[in-house]
C-alpha positions, 0 to 999 in steps of 0.5 A: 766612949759609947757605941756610934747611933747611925740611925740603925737598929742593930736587930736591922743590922744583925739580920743584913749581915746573917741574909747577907752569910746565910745567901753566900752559904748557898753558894759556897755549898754549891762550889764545895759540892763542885771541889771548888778551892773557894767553898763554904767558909770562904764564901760566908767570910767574902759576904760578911765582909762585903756586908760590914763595909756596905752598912759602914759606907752608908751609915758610919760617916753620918755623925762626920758628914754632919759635924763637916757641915756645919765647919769650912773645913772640908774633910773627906773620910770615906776615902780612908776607907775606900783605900783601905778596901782596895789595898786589903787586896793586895794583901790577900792575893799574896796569901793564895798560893798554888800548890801543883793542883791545889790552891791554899790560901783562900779562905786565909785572905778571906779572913785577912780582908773581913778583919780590915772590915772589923778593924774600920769599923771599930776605928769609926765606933760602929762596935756593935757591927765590928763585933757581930761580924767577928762572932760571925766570922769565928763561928764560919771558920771553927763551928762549920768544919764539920758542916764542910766536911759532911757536905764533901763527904755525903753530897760531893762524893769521894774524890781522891788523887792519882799521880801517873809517872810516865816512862821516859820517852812516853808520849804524854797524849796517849797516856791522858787518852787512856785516862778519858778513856776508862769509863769507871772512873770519873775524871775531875781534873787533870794535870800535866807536871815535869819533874825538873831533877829525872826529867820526866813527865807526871799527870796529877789526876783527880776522880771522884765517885771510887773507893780505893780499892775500886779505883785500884782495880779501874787503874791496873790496866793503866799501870801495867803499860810500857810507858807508865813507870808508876801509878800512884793511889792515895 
């Protein structure tokens, strides 16, 4: 059986999904830069996916909508694969797990909801399509790693996490007040947990712009406290 014709070059086809990943690049770019968990790759992967299943809603239920006219039987397909989108994403979201600060899973749920895309596409015989994003989609995931990681570590800085183990007892606001307070170190993000087993308190802090050995030096102050039990450097 021969690839569905739906009325598309497939030059026309390759160049609306490669605008449509090259467009969600920039802004994955801009989100890496800005240690964003949905980055690069993940943003391409949403793109690709959102392409495929618009160039499939307006063009691969052509030759069914025709053979549906000219019949009494009165048959709906795209809603098939209207509810496929909707549920993909419950499958997604229950791929994305928080970590204390981090967030994993993103890019997994990604991929998960641009292989429904493929997989409706080569369903309805759009395999020109179904295989142009595939490739896309490999090439995004394996052959831009190293493009993130030079786009971490040449444009965004270095960053780095530092988990500050209050004594017991301390008060949690004057510790995060000491850590706004030092000018040498740039302050991304900032946690407060609580150790269920000691009972005692940790901030989980995220800086950037700092080599190890200069954000040790920013932090001996922080470390040598009453209230701070233990500063721990990456």
């Amino acid at each position: 059986m021969g690839d569905v014709s739906l009325g598309l070059d497939t030059a026309d086809m390759i160049v609306r999904v490669a605008v449509a990943g090259g467009l969600a690049g920039l802004i994955g770019v801009e989100r890496e830069i800005s240690g964003q968990p949905a980055g690069f790759r993940t943003h391409i992967v949403l793109a690709l996916g959102a392409a495929l299943f618009g160039l499939i809603s307006i063009h691969a239920f052509e030759p069914f909508t025709s053979a549906r006219s000219g019949t009494n039987v009165q048959v709906d397909v795209t809603r098939v694969a209207s509810q496929v989108v909707v549920g993909i994403g419950f499958l997604g979201a229950g791929s994305i797990l928080k970590q204390g600060a981090s967030i994993r899973g993103l890019t997994t749920a990604a991929s998960l909801w641009v292989t429904t895309a493929i997989g409706l596409a080569a369903g309805v015989g759009y395999f020109s399509g179904a295989i142009a994003v595939t490739v896309a989609t490999l090439v995004s995931l394996f052959g831009l790693r190293g493009v993130r990681r030079i786009i971490r570590g040449r444009l965004a800085g270095e960053r780095a996490s530092v988990t500050v183990r209050l004594a017991p007892g301390a008060d949690p606001a004057a510790i995060v007040a000491s850590l706004r307070g030092l000018e040498a170190v740039a302050l991304h993000s900032l946690q407060i947990q609580r150790d269920e087993e000691s009972r005692s308190l940790a901030i989980t802090i995220v800086v950037e712009g700092l080599s190890t050995e200069a954000l040790e030096q920013s932090l001996a102050p922080l470390a040598d406290r009453d209230d701070v039990e233990e500063v721990v450097l990456p």
